[in-house]
MDAnalysis code that builds the backbone (N, CA, C; Angstrom):
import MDAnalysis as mda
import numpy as np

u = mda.Universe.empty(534, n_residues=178, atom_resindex=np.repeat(np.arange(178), 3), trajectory=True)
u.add_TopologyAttr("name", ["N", "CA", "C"] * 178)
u.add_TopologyAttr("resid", np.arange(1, 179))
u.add_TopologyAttr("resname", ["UNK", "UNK", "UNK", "UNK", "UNK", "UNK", "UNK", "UNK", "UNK", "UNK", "UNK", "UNK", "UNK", "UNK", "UNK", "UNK", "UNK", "UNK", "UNK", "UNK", "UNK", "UNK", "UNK", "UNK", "UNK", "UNK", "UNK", "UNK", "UNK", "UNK", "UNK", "UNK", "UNK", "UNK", "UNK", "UNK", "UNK", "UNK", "UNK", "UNK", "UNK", "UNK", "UNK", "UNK", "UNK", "UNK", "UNK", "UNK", "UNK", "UNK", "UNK", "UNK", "UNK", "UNK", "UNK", "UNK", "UNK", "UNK", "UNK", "UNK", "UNK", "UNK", "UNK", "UNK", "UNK", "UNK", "UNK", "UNK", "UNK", "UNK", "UNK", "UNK", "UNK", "UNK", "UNK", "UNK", "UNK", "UNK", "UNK", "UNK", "UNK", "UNK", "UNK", "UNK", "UNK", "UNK", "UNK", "UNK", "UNK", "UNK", "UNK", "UNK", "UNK", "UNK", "UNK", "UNK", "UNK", "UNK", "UNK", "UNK", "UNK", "UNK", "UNK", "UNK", "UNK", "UNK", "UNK", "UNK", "UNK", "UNK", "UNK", "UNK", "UNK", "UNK", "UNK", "UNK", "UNK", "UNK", "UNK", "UNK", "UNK", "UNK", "UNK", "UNK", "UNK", "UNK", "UNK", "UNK", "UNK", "UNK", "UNK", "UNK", "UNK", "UNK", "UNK", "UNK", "UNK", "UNK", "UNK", "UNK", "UNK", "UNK", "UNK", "UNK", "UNK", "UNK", "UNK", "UNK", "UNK", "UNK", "UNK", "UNK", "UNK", "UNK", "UNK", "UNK", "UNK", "UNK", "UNK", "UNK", "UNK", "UNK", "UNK", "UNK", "UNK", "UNK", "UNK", "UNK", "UNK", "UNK", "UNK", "UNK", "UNK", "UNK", "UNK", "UNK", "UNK", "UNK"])
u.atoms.positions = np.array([
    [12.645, -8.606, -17.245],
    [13.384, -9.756, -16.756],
    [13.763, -9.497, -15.302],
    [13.934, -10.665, -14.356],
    [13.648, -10.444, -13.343],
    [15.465, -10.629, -12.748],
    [15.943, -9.567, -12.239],
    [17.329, -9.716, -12.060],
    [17.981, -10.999, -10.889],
    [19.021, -11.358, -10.515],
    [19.226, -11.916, -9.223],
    [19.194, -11.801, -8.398],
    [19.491, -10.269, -8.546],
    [19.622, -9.459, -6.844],
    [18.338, -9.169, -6.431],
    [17.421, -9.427, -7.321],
    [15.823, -8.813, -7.073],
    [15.490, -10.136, -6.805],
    [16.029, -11.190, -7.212],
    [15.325, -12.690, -6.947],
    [15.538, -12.776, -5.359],
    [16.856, -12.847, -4.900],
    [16.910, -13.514, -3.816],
    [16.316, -12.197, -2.642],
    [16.536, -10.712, -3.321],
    [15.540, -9.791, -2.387],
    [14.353, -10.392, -1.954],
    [13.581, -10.950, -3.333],
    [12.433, -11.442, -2.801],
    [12.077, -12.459, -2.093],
    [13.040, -13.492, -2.598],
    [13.451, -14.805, -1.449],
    [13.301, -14.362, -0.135],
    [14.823, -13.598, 0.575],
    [14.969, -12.965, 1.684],
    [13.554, -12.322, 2.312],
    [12.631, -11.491, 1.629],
    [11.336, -10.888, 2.165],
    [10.828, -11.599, 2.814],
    [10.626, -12.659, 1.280],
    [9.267, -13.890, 1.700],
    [9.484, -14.559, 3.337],
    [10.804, -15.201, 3.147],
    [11.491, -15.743, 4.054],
    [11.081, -15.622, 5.388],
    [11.600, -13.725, 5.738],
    [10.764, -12.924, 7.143],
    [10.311, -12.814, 7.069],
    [9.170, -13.047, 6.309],
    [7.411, -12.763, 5.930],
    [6.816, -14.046, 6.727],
    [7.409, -15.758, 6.520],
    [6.584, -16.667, 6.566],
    [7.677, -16.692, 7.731],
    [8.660, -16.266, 8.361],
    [9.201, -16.417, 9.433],
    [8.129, -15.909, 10.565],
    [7.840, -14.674, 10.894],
    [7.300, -13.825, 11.672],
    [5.951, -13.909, 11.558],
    [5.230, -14.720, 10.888],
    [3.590, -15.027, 10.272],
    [4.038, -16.325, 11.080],
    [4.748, -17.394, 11.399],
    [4.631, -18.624, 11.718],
    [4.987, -18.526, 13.266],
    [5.264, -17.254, 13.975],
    [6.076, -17.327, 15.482],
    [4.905, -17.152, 15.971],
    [4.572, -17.692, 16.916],
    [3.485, -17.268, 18.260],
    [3.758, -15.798, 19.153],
    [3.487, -14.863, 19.247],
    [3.467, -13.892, 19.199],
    [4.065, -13.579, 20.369],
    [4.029, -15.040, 21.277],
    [4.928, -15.151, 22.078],
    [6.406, -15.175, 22.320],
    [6.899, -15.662, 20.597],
    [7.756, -16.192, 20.538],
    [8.718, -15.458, 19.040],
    [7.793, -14.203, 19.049],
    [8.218, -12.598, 18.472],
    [10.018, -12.794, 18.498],
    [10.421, -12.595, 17.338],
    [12.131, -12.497, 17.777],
    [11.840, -10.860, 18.138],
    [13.017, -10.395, 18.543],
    [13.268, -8.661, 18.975],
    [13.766, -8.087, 17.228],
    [13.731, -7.331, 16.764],
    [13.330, -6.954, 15.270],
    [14.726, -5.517, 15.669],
    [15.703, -5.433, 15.477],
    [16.757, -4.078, 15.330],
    [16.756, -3.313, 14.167],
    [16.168, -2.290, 14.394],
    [15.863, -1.040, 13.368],
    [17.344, -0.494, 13.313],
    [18.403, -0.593, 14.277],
    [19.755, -0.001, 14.690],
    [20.415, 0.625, 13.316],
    [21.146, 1.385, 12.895],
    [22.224, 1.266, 11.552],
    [21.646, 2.541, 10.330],
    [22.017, 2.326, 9.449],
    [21.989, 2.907, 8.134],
    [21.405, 2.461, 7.264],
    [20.389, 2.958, 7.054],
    [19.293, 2.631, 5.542],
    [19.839, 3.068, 4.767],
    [19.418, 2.307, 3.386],
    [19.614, 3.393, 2.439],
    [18.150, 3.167, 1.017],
    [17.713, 3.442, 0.164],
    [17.039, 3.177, -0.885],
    [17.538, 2.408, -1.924],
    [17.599, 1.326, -2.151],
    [17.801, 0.611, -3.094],
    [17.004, 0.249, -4.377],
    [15.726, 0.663, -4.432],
    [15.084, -0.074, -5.267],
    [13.548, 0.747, -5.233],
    [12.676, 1.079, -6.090],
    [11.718, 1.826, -6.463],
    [10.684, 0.937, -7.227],
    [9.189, 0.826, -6.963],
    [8.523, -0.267, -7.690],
    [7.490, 0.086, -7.088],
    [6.764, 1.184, -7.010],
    [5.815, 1.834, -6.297],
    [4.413, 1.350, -7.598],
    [4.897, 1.472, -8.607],
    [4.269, 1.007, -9.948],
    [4.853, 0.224, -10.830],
    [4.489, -1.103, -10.744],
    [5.215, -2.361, -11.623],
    [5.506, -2.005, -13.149],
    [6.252, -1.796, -13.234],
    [6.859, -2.245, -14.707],
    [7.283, -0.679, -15.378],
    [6.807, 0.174, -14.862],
    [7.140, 1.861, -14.782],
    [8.438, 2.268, -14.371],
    [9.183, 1.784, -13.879],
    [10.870, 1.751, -13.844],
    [11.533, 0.641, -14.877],
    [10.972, -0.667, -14.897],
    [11.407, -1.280, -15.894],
    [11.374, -0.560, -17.463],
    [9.958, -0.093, -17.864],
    [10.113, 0.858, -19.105],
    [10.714, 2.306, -19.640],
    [10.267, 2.661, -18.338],
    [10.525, 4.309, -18.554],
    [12.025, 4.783, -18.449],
    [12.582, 3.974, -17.324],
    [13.970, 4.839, -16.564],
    [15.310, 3.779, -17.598],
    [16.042, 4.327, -18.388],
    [17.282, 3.733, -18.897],
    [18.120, 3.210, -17.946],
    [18.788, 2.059, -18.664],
    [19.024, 1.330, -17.860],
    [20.577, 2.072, -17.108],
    [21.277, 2.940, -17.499],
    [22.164, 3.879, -17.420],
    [21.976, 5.034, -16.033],
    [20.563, 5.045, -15.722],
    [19.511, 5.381, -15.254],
    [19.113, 4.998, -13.677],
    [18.979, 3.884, -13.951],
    [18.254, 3.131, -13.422],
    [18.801, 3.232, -11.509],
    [20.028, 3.409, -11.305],
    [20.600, 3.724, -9.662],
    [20.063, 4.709, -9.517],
    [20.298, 5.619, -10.272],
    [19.826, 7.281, -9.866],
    [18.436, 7.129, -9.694],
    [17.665, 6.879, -10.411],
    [15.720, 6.481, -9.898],
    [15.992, 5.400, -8.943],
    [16.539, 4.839, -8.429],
    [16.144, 4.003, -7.372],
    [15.964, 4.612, -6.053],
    [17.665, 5.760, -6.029],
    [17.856, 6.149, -5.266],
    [17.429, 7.539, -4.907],
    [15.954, 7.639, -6.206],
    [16.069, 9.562, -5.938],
    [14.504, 9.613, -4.804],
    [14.495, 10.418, -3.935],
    [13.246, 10.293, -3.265],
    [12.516, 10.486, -3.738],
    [11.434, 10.228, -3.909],
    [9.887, 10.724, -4.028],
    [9.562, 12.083, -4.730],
    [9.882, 13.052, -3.549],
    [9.263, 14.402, -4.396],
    [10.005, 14.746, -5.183],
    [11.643, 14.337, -5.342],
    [12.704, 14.594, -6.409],
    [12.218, 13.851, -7.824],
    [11.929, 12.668, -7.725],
    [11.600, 11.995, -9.284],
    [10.999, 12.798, -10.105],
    [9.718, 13.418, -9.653],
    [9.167, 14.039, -11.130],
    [10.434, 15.155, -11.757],
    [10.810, 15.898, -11.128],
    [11.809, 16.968, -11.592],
    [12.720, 16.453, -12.348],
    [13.166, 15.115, -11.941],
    [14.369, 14.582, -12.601],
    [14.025, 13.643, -13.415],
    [13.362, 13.300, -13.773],
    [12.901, 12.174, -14.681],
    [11.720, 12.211, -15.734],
    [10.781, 13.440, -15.245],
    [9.364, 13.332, -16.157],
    [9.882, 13.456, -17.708],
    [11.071, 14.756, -18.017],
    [11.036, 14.743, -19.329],
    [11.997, 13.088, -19.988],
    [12.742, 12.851, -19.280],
    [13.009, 11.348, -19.930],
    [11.817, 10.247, -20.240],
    [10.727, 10.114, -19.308],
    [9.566, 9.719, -19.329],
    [8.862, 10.070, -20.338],
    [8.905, 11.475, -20.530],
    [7.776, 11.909, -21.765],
    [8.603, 11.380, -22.902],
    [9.951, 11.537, -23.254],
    [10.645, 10.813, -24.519],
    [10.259, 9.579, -24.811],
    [10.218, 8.780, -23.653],
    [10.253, 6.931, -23.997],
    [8.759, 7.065, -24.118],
    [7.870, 8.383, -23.518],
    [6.338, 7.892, -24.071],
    [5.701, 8.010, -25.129],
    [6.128, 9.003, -25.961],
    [6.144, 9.800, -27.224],
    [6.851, 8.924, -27.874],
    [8.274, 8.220, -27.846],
    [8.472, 6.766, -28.715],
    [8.119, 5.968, -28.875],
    [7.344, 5.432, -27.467],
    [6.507, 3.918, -27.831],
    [5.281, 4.775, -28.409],
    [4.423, 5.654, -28.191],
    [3.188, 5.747, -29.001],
    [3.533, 7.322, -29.376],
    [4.190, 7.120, -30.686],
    [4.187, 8.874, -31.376],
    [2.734, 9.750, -31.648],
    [1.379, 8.079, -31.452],
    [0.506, 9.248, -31.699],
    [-0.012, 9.517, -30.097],
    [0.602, 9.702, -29.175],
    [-0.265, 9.986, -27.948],
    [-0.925, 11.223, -28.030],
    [-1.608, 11.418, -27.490],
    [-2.701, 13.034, -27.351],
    [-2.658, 12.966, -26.193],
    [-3.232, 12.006, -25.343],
    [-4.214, 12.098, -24.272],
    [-4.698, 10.567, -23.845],
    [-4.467, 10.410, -22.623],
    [-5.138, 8.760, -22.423],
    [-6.433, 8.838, -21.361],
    [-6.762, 7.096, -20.969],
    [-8.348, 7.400, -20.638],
    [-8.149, 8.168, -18.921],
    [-7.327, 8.833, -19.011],
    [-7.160, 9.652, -17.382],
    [-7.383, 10.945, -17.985],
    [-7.603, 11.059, -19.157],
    [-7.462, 12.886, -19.656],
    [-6.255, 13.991, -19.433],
    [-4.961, 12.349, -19.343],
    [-3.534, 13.471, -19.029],
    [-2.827, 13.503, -20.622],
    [-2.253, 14.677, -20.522],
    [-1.761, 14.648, -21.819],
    [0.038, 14.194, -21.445],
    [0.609, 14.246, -22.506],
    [2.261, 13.525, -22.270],
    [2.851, 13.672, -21.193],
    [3.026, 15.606, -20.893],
    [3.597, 16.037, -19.721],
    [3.304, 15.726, -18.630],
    [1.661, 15.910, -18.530],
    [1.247, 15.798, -17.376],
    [1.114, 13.478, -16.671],
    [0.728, 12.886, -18.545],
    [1.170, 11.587, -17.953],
    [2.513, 11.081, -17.344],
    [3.658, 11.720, -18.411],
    [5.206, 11.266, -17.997],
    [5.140, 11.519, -16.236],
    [4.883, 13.281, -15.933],
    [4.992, 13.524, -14.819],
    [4.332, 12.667, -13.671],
    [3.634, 12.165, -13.720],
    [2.383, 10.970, -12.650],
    [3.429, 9.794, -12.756],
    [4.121, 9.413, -14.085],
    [4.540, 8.325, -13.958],
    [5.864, 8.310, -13.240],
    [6.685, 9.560, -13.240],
    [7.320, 9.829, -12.791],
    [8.075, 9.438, -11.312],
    [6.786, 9.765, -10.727],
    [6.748, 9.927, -9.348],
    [5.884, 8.739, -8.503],
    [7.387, 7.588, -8.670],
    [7.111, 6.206, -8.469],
    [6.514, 5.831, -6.901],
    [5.006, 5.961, -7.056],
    [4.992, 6.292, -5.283],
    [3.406, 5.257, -5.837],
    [2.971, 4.743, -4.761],
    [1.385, 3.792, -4.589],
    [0.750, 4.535, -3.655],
    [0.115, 5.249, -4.529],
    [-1.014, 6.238, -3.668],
    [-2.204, 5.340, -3.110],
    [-2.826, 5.659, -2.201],
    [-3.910, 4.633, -1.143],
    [-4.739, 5.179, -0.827],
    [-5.961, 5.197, -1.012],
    [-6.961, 5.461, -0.677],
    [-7.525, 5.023, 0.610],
    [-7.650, 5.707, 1.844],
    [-7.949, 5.454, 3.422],
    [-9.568, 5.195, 3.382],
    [-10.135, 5.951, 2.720],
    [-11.214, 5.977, 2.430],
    [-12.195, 5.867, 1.279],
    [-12.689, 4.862, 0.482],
    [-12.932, 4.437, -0.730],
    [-12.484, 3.300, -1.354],
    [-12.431, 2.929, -2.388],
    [-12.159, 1.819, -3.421],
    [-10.788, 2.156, -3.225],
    [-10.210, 0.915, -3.359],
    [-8.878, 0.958, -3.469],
    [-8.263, -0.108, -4.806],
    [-8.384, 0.844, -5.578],
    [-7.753, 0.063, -7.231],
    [-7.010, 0.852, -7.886],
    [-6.212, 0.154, -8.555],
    [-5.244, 0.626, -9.646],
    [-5.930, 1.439, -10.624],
    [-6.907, 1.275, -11.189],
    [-7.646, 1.563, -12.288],
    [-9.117, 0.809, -12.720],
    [-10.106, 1.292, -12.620],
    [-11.201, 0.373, -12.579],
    [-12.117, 0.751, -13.721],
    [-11.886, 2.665, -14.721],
    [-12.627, 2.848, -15.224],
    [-13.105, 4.018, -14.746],
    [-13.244, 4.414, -13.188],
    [-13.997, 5.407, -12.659],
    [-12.397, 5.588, -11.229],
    [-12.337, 4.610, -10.481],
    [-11.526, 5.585, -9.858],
    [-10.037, 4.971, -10.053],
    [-8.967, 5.926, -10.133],
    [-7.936, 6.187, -10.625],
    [-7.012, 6.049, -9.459],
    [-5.622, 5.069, -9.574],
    [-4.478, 5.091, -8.468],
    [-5.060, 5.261, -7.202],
    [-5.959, 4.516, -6.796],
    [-6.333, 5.088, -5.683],
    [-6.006, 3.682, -4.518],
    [-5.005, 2.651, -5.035],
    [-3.918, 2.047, -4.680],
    [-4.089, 0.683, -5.213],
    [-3.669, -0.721, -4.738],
    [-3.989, -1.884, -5.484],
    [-4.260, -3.017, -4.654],
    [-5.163, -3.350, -5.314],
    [-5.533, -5.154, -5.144],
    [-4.847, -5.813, -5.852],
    [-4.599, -7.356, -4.700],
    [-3.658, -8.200, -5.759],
    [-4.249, -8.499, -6.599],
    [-6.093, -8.428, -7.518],
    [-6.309, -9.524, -8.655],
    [-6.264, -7.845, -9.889],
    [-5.788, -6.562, -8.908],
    [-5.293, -5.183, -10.221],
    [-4.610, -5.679, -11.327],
    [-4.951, -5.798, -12.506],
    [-3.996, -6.291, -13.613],
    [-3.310, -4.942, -13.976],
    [-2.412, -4.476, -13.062],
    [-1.467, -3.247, -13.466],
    [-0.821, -3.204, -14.617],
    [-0.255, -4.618, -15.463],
    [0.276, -4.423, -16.669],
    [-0.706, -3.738, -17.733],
    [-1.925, -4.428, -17.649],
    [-2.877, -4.112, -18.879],
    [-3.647, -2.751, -18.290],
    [-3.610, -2.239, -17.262],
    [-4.351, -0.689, -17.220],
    [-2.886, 0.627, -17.702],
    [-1.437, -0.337, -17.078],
    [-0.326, 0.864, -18.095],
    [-0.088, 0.357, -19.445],
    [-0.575, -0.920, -19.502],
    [-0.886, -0.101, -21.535],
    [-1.620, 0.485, -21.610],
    [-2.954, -0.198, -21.353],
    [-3.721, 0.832, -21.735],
    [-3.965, 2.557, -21.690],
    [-2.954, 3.001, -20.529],
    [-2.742, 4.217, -20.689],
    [-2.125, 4.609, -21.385],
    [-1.068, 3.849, -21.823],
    [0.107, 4.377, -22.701],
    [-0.670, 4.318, -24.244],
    [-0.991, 3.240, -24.263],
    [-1.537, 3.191, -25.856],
    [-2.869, 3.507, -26.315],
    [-3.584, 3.362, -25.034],
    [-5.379, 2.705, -25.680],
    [-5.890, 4.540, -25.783],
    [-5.431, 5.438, -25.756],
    [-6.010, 6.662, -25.959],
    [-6.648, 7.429, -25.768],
    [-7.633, 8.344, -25.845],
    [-8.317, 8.974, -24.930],
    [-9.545, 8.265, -24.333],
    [-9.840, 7.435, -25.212],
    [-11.224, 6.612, -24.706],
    [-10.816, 5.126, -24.445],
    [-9.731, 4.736, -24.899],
    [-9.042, 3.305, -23.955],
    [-9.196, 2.523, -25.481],
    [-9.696, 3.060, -26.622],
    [-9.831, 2.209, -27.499],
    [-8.779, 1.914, -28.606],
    [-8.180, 2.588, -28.762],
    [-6.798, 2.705, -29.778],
    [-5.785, 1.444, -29.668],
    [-5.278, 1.372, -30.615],
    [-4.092, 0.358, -30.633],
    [-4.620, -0.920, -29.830],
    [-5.788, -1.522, -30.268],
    [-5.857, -2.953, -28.993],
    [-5.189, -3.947, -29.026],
    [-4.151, -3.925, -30.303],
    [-3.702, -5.288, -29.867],
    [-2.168, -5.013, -28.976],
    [-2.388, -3.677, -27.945],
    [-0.882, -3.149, -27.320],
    [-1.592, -2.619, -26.088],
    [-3.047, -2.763, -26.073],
    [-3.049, -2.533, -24.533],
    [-3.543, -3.915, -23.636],
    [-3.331, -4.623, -23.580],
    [-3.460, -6.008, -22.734],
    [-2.048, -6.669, -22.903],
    [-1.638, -7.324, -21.541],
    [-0.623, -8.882, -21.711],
    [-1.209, -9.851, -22.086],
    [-2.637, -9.914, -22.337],
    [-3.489, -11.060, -22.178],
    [-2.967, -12.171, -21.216],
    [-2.846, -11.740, -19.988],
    [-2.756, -12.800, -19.023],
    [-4.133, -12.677, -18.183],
    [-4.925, -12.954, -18.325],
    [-6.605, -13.338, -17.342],
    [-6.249, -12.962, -15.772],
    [-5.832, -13.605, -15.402],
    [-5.565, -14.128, -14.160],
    [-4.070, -14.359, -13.481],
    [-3.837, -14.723, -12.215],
    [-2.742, -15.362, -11.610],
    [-2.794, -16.869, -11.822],
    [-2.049, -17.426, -11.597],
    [-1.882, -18.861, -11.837],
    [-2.433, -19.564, -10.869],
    [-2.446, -18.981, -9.585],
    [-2.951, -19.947, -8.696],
    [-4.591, -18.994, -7.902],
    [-5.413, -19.248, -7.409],
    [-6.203, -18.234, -6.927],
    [-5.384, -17.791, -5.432],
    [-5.680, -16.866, -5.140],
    [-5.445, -16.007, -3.962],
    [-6.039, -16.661, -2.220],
    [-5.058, -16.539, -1.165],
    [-5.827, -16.650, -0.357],
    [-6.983, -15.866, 0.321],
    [-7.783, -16.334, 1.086],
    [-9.029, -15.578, 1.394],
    [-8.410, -14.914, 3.026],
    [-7.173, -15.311, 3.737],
    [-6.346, -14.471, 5.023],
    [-5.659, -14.342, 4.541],
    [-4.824, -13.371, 5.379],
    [-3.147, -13.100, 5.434],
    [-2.366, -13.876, 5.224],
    [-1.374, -14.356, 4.230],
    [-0.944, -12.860, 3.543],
    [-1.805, -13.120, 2.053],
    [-2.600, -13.696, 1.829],
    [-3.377, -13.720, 0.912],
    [-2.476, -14.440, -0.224],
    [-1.219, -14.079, -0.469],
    [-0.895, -14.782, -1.895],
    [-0.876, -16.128, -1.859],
    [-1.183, -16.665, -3.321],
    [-1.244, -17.782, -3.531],
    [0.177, -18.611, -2.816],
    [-0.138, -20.225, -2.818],
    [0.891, -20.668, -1.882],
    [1.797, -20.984, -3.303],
    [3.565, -21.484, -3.487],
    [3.907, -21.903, -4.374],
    [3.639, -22.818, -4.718],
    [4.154, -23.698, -6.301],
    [3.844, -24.473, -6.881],
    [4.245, -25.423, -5.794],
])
């Protein structure tokens, strides 16, 4: 479920997204980096903080960096993975619990500079994403579909096909709203 504060985050994005996409480059506002960041929010892999991290949880993974998550989180990860599928062994990446919890862990979108760049295709692995990546149905299928992707099928797909609208063919590519 999609919270409020995450709604109007995304509002706000879009917003300076179609703000700064619509200025003539002439007409660039000046952009102030000035102040205090901080980490609010983690989504490096869709729906992998929504499942894995309790909701009790859930500040501390937002706010833990990168190379800290696996340390602090894989064995909570391996619990919620070993509950949703008690029979895991091994999925079609050839990781077993530890080594899956730990990957999932470490909420980061790895990118490939050089090569295919997909979520999961069968042959190459996280090697980052396209918007038509159906990321929900390749983390079931890791979670459930088993060492050869075949196990449990009616728990590794959302059965959603597609996006609702097709994609643009420029920048920023997503579909326009309804």
């Amino acid at each position: 479920m999609f919270s409020i504060n995450k709604f109007f985050a995304l509002i706000l994005v879009l917003s300076v997204i179609l703000f700064l996409t619509s200025c003539d480059k002439d007409e660039m506002p000046a952009v102030d980096f000035s102040g205090t960041f901080s980490q609010a929010d983690q989504m490096g892999r869709p729906a992998v903080n929504t499942v894995f991290v309790p909701s009790d949880r859930k500040d501390d993974f937002n706010t833990t960096i990168p190379r800290e998550m696996g340390a602090a989180f894989s064995s909570i990860f391996e619990t919620t993975l070993t509950t949703l599928n008690p029979g895991y062994t091994t999925n079609a990446l050839g990781l077993d619990a530890p080594s899956f919890s730990s990957t999932l862990a470490t909420d980061i979108l790895t990118v490939s500079t050089s090569g295919v760049t997909t979520f999961f295709d069968g042959t190459n692995v996280l090697t980052g994403r396209t918007l038509t990546d159906d990321v929900i149905d390749v983390e079931l299928l890791l979670i459930f579909g088993g060492p050869d992707g075949s196990a449990n099928a009616g728990l590794t797909s959302d059965n959603v096909g597609a996006n609702d609208k097709a994609f643009e063919s420029s920048f920023p590519y997503l579909a326009t709203p309804w």
